[in-house]
MDTraj code that builds the backbone (N, CA, C; nanometers):
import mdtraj as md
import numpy as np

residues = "UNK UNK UNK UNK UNK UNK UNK UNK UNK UNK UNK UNK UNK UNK UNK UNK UNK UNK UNK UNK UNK UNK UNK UNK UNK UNK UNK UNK UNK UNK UNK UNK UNK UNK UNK UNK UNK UNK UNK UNK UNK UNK UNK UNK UNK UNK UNK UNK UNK UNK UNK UNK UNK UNK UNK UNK UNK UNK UNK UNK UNK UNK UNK UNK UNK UNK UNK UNK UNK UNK UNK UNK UNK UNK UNK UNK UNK UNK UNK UNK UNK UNK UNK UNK UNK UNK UNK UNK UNK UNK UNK UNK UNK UNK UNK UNK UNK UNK UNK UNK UNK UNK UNK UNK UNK UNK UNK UNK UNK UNK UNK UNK UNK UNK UNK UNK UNK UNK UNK UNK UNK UNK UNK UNK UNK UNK UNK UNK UNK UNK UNK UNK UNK UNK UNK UNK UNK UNK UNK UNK UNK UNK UNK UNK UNK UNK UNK UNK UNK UNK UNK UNK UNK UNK UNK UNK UNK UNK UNK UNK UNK UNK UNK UNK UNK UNK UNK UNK UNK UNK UNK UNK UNK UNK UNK UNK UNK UNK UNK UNK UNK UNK UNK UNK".split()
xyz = np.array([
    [11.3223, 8.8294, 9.5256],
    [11.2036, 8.8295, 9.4436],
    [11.2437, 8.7709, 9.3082],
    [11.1920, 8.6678, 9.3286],
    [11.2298, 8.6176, 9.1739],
    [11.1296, 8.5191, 9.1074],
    [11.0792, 8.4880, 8.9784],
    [11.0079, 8.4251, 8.8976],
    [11.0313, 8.3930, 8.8209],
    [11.0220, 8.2234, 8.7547],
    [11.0528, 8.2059, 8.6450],
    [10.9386, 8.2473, 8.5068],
    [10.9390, 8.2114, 8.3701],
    [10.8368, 8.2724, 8.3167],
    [10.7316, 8.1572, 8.2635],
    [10.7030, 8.0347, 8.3025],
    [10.6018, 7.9843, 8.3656],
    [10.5349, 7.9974, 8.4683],
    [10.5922, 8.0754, 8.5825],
    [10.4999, 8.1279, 8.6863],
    [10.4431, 8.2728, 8.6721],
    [10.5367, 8.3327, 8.5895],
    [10.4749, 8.5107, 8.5446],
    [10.3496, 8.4498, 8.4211],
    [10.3502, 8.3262, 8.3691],
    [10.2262, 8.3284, 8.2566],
    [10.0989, 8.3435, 8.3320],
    [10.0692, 8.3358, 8.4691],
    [9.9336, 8.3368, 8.5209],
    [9.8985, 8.4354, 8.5458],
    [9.9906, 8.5544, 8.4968],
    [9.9485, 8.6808, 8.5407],
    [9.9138, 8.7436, 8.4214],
    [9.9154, 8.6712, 8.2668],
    [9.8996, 8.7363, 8.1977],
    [9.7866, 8.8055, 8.1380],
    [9.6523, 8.7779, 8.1735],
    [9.5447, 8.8549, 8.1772],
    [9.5069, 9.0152, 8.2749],
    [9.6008, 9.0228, 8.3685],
    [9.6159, 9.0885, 8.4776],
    [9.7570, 9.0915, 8.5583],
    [9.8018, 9.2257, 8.5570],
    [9.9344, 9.2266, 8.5980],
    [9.9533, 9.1658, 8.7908],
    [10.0765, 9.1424, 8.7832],
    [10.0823, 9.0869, 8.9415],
    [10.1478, 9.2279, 9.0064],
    [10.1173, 9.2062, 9.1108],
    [10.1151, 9.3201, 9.2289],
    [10.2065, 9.2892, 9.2712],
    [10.3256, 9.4144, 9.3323],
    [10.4257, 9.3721, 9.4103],
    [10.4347, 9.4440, 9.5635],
    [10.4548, 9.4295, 9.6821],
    [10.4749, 9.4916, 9.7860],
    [10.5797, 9.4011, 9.8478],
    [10.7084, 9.4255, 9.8881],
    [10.7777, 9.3662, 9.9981],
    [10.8479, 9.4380, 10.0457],
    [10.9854, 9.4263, 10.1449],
    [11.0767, 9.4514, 10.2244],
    [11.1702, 9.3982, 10.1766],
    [11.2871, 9.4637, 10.1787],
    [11.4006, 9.3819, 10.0957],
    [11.5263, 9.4386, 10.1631],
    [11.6038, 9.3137, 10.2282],
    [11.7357, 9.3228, 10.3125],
    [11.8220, 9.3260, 10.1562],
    [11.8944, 9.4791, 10.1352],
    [11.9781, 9.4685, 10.0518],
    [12.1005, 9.5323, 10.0443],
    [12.1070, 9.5595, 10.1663],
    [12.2430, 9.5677, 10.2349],
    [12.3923, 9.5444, 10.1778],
    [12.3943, 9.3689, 10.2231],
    [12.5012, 9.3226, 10.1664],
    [12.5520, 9.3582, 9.9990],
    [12.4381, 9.3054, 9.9512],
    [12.4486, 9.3245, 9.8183],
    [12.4724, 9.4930, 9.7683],
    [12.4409, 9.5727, 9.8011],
    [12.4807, 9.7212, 9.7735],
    [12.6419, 9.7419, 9.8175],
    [12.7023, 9.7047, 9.9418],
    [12.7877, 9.7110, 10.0132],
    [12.9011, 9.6429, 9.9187],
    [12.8408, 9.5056, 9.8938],
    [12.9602, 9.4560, 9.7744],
    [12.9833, 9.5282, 9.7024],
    [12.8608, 9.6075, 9.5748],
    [12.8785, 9.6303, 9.4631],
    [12.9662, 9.8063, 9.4486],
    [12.9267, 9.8484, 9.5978],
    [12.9516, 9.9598, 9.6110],
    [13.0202, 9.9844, 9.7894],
    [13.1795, 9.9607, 9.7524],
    [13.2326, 9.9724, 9.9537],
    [13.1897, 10.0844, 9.9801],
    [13.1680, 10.1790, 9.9349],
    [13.1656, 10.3331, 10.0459],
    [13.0324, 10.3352, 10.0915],
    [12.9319, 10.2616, 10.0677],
    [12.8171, 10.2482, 10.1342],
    [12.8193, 10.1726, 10.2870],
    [12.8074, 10.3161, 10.3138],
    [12.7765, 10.2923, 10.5241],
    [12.6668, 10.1658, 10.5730],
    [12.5320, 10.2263, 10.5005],
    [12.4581, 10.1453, 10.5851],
    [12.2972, 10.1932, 10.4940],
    [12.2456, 10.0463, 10.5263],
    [12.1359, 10.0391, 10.3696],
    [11.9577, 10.0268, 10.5129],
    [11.8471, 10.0845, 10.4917],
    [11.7386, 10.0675, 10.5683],
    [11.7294, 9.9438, 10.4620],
    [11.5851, 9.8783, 10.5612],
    [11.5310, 9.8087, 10.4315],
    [11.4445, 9.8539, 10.3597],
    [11.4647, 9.7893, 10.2160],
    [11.4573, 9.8570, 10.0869],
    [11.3088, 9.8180, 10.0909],
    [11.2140, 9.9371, 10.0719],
    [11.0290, 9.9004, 10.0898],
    [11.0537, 9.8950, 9.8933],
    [10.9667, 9.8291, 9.8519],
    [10.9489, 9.7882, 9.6967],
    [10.8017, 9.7896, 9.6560],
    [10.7290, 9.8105, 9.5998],
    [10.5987, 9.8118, 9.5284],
    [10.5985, 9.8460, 9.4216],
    [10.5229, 9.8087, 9.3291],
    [10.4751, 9.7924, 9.2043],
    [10.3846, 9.7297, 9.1474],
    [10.4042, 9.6847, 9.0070],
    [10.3503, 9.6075, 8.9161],
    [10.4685, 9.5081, 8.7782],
    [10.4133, 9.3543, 8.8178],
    [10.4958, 9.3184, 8.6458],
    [10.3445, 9.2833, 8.5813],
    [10.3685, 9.2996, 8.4109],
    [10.2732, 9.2670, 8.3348],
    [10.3458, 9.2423, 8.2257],
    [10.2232, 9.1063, 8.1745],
    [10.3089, 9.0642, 8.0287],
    [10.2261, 9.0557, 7.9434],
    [10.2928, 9.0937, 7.8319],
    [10.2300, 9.1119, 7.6727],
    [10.3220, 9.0664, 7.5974],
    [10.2594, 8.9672, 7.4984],
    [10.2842, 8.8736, 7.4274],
    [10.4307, 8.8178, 7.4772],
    [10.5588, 8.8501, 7.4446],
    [10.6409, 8.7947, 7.4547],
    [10.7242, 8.9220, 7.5424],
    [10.6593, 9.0052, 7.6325],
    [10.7663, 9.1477, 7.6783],
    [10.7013, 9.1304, 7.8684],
    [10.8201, 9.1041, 7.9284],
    [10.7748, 9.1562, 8.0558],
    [10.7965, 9.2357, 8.0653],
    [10.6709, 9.3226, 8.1618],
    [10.7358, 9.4861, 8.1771],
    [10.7264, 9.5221, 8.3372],
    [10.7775, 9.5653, 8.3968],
    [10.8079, 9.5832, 8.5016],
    [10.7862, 9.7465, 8.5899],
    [10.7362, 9.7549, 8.6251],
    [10.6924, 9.9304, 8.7253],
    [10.7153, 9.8818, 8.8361],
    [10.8480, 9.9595, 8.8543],
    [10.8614, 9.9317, 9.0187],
    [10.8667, 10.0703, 9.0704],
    [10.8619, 10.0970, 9.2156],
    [10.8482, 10.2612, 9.3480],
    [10.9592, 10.1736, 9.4153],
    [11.0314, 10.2021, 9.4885],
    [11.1653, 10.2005, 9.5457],
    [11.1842, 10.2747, 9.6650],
    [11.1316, 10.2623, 9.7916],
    [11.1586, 10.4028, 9.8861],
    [11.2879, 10.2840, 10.0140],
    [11.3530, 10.3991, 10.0774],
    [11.4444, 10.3890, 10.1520],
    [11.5463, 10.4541, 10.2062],
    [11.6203, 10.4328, 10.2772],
    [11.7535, 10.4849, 10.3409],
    [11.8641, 10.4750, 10.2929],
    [11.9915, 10.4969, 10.2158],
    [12.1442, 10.4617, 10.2170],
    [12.2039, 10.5872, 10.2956],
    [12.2887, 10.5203, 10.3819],
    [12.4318, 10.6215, 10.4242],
    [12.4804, 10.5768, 10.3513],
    [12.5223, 10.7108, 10.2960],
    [12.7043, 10.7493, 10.2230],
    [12.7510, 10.8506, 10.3014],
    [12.8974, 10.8426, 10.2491],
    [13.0178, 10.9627, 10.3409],
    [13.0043, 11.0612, 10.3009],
    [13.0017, 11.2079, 10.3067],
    [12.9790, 11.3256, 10.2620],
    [13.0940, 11.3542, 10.1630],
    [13.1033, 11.4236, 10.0170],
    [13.2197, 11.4092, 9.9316],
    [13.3240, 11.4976, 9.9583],
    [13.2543, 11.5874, 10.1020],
    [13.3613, 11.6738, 10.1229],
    [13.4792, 11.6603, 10.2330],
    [13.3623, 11.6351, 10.3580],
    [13.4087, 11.5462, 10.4638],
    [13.4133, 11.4482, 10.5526],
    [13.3890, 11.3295, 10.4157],
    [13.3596, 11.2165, 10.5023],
    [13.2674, 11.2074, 10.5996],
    [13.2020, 11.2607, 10.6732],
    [13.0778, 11.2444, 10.7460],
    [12.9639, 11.1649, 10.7314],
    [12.8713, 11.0521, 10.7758],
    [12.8189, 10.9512, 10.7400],
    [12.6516, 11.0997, 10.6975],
    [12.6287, 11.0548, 10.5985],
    [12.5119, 11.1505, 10.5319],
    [12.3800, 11.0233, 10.5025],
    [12.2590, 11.0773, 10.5553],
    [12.1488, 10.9658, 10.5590],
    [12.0768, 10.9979, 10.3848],
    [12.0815, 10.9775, 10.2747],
    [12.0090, 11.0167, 10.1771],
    [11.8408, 10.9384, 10.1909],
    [11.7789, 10.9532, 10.1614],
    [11.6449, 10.8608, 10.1210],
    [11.6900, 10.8868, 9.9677],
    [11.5656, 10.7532, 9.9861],
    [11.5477, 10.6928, 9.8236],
    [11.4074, 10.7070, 9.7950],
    [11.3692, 10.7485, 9.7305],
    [11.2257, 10.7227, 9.6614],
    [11.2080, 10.7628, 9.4954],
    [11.2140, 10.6602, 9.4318],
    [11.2657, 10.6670, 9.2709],
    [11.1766, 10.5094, 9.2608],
    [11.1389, 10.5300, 9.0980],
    [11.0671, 10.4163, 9.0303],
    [11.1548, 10.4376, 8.9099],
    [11.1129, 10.2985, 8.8660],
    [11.2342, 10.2474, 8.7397],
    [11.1016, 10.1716, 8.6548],
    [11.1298, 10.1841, 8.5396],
    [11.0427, 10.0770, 8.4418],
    [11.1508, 9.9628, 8.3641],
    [11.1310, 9.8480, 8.3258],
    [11.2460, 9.8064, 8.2809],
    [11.1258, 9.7019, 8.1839],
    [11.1874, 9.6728, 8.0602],
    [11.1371, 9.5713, 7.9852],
    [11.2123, 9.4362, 7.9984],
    [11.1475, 9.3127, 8.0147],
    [11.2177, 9.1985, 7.9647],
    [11.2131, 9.1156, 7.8239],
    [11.2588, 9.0127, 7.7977],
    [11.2127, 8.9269, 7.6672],
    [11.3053, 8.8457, 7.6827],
    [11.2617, 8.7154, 7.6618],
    [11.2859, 8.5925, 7.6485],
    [11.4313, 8.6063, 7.6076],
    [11.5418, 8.5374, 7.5676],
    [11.6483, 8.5177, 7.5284],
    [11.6516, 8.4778, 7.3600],
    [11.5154, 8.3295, 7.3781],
    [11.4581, 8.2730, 7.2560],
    [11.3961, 8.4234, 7.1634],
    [11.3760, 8.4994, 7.2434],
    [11.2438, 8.6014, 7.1385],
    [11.3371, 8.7296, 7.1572],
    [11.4486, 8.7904, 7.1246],
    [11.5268, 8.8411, 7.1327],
    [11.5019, 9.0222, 7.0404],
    [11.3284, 8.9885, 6.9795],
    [11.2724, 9.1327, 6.8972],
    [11.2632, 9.2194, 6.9982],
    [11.3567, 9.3716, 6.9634],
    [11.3455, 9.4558, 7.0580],
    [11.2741, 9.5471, 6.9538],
    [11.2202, 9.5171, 6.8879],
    [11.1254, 9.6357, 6.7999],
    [11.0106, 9.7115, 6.8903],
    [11.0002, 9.8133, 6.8607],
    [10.8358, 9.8641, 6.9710],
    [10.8984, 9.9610, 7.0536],
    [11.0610, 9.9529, 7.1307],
    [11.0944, 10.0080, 7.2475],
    [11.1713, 10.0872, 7.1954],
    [11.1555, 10.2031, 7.2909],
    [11.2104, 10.3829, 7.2318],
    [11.3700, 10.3712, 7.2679],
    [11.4369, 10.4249, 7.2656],
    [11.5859, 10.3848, 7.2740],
    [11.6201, 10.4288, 7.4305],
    [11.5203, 10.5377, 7.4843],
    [11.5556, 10.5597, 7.6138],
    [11.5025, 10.4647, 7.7247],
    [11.4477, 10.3099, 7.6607],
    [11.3834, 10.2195, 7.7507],
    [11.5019, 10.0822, 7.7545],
    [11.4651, 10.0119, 7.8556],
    [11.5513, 9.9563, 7.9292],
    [11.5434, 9.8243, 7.8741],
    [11.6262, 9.7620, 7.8205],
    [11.5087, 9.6418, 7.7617],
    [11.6224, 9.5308, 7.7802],
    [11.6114, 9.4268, 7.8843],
    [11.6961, 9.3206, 7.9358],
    [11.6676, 9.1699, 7.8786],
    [11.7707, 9.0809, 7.8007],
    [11.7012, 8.9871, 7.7870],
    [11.7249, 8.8986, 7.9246],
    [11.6644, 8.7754, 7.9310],
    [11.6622, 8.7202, 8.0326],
    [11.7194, 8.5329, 7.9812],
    [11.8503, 8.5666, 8.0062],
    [11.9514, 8.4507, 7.9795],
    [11.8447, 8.2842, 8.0299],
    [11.8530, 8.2896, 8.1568],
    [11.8275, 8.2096, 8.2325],
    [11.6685, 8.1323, 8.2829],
    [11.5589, 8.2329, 8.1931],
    [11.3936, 8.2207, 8.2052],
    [11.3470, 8.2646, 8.2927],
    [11.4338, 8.3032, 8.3802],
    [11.3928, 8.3838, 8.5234],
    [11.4084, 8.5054, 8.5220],
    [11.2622, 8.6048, 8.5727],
    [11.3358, 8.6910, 8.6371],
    [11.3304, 8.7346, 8.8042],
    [11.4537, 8.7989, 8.7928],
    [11.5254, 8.8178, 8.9391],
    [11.4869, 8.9446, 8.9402],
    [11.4243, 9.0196, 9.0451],
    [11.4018, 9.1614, 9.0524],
    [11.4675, 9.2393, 9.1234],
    [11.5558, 9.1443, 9.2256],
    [11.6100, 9.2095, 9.3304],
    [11.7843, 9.2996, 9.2965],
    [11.8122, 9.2145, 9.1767],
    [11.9496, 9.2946, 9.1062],
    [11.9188, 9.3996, 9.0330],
    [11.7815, 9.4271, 8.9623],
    [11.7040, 9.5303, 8.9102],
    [11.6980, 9.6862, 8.9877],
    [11.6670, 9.6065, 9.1075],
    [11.6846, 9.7483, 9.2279],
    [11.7845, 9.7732, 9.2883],
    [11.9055, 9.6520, 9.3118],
    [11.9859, 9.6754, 9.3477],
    [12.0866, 9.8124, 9.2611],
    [12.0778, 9.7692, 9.1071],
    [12.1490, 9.7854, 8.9874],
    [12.0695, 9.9702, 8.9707],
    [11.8750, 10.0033, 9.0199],
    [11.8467, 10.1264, 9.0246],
    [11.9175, 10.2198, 9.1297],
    [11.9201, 10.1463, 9.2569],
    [11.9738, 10.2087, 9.3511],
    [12.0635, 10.2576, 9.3682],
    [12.2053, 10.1835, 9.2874],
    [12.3388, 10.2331, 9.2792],
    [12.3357, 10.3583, 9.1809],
    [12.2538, 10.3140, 9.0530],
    [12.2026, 10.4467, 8.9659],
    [12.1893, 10.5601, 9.0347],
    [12.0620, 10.5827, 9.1187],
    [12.0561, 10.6859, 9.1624],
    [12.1307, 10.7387, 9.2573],
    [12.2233, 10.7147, 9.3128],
    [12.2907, 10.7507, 9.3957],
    [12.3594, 10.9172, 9.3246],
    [12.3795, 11.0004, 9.3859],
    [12.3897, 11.1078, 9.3454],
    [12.5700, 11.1607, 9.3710],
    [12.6066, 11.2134, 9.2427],
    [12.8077, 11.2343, 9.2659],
    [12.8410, 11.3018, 9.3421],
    [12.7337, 11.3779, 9.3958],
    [12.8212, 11.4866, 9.5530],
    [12.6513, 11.4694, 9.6456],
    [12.7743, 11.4476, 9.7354],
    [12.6686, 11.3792, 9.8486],
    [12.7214, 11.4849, 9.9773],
    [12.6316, 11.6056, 10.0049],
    [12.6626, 11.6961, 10.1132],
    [12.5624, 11.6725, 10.2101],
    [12.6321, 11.6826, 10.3452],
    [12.5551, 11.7087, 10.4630],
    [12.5074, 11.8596, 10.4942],
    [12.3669, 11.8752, 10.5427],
    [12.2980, 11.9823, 10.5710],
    [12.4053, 12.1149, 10.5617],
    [12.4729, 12.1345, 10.6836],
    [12.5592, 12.2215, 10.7134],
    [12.6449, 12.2497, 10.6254],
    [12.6948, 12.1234, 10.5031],
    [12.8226, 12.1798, 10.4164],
    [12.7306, 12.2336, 10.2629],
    [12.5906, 12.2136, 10.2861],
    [12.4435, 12.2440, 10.1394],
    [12.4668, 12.3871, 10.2007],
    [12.4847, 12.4521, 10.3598],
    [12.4328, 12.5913, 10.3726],
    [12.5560, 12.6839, 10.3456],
    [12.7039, 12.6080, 10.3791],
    [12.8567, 12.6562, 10.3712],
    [12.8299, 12.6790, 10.2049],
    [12.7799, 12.6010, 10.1452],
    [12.8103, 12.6055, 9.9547],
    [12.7437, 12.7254, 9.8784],
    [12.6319, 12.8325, 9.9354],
    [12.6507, 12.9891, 9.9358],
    [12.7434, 13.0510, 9.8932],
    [12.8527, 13.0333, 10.0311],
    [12.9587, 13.0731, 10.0506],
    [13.1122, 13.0698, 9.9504],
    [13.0743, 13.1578, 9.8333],
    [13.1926, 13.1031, 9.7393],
    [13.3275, 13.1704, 9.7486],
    [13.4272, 13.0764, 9.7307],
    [13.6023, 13.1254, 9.7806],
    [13.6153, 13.2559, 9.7094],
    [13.7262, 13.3126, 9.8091],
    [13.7915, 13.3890, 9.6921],
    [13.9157, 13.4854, 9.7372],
    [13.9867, 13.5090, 9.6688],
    [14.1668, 13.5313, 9.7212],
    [14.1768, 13.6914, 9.6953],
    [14.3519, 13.7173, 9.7024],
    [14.3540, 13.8560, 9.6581],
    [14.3425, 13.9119, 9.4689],
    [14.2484, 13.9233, 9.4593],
    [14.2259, 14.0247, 9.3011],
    [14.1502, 13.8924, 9.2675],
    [14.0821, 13.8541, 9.3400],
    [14.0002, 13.7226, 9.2118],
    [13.9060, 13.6768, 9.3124],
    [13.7530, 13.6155, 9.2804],
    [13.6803, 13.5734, 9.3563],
    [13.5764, 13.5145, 9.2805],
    [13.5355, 13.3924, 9.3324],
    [13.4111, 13.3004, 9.2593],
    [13.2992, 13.3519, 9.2381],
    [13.2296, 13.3655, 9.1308],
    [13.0690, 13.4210, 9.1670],
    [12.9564, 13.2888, 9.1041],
    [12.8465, 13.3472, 9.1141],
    [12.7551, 13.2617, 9.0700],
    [12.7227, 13.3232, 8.8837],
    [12.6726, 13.2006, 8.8525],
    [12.6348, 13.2450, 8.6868],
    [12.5420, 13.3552, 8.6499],
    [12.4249, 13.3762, 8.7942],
    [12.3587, 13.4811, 8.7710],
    [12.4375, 13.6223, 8.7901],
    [12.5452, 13.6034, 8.8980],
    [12.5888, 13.7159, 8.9414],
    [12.7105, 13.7626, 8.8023],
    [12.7784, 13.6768, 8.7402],
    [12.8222, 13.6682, 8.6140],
    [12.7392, 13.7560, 8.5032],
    [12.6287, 13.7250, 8.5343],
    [12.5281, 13.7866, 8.3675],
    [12.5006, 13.8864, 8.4295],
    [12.4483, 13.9100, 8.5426],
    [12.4684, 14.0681, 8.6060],
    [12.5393, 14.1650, 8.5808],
    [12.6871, 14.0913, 8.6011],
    [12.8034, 14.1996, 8.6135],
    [12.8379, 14.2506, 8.3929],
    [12.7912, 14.1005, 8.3446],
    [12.8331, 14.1632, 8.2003],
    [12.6910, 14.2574, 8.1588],
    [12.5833, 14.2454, 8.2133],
    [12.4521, 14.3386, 8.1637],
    [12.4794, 14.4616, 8.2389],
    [12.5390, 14.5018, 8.3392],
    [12.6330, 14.6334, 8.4433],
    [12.7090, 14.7169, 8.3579],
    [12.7929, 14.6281, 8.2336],
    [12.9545, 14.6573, 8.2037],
    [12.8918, 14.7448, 8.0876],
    [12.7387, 14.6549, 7.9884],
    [12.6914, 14.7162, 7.8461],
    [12.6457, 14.8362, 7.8890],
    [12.5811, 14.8614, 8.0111],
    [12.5307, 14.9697, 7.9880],
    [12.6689, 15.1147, 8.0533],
    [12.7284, 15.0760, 8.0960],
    [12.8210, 15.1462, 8.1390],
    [12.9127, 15.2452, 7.9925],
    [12.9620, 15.3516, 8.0141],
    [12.9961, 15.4463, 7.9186],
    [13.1009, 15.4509, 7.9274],
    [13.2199, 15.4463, 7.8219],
    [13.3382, 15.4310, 7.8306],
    [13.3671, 15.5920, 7.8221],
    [13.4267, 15.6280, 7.9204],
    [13.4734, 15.7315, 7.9422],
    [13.5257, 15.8090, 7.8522],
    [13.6271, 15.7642, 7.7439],
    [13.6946, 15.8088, 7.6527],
    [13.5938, 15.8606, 7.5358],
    [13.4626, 15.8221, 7.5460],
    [13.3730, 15.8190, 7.4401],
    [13.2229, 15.9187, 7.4837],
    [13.2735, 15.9545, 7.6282],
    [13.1803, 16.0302, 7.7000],
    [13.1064, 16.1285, 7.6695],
    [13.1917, 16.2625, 7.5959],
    [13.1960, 16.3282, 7.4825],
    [13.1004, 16.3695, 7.3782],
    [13.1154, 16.2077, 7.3163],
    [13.0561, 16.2542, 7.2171],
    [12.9566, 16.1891, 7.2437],
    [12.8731, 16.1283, 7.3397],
    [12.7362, 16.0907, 7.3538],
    [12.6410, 16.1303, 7.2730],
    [12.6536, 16.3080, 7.2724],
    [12.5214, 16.3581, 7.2271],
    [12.5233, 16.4164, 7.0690],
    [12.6704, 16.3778, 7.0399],
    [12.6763, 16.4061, 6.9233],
    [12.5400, 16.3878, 6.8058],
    [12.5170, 16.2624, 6.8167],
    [12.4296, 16.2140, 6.6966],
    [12.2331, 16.2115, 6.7441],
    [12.2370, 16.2897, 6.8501],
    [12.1108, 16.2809, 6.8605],
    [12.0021, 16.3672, 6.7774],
    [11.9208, 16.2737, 6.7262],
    [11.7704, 16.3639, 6.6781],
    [11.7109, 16.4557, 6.7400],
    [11.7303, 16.4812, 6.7943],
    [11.6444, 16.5762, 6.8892],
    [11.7099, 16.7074, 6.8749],
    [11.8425, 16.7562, 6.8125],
    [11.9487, 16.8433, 6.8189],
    [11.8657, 16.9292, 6.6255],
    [11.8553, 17.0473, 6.6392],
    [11.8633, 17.1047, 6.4979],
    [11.9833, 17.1321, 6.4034],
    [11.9152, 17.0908, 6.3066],
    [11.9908, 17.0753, 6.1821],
    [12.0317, 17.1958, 6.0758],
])
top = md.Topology()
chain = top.add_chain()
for i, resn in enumerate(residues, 1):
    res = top.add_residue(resn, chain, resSeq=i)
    for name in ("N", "CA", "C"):
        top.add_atom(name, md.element.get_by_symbol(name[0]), res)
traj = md.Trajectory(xyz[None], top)
């Protein structure tokens, strides 16, 4: 998918529509070896341009296998993620207007290419621990040896809200020392 920006000017009263299929396989596989195996990449959206800014809304749905991070096992993730990305000319290089958390690419060459856009979201989203079903239901299950054992953060704030209200023995005693309720 690609356009130069004499062919995106006819859209500029009305944004252009995007729907395709996109073999992007190879290209993921280069950028990233541990990728098993890519569906094809379904794409829809919208580009629209204002004054000198292409802007881009793309939906992204699909398939990647990756290996599971625990045991290698081929794991099917879907994809379904949208990306917004701004362009601008190379010549018109004002990034004024755009919030710092926006994406804003110039475009060297007068073209734009959309398909490194998704390629470049896709690797993004890819997620740092990639578990299969069975090792999501094992991860419950937390280790633990002789005199020591993993807990969870809730079970953590539990055990220290357990410990405050608990009475130190040595101090047992004098509990009732200071109560109001006792005559004076």
């Amino acid at each position: 998918m690609k356009w130069s920006l004499l062919e995106l000017e006819k859209y500029r009263q009305e944004p252009l529509p995007l729907a395709a299929t996109l073999d992007l396989k190879a290209a993921l596989i280069e950028r990233d070896p541990q990728i098993i195996d890519v569906s094809p990449i379904q794409v829809s959206g919208l580009i629209s341009l204002d004054q000198e800014t292409i802007t881009t809304h793309v939906l992204v749905k699909g398939t990647i296998t990756l290996p599971s991070t625990r045991s290698l096992k081929p794991v099917a993730l879907p994809l379904d993620f949208d990306f917004t990305e701004f362009y601008v000319p190379a010549d018109q290089q004002k990034q004024a207007g755009f919030d710092q958390a926006d994406t804003v690419i110039v475009l060297e060459n007068e073209t734009l290419v959309l398909d490194s856009a998704v390629v470049d979201n896709i690797l993004l989203n890819i997620p740092m621990q990639v578990l299969t079903p069975h090792e999501r239901e094992d991860e419950a299950d937390m280790p633990e040896g002789n005199d020591w054992q993993v807990i969870s953060e809730a079970d953590y704030d539990q055990l220290l809200e357990a410990r405050k209200q608990q009475v130190d023995p040595r101090f047992a005693q004098l509990k009732g020392l200071f109560d109001e309720s006792t005559d004076k």
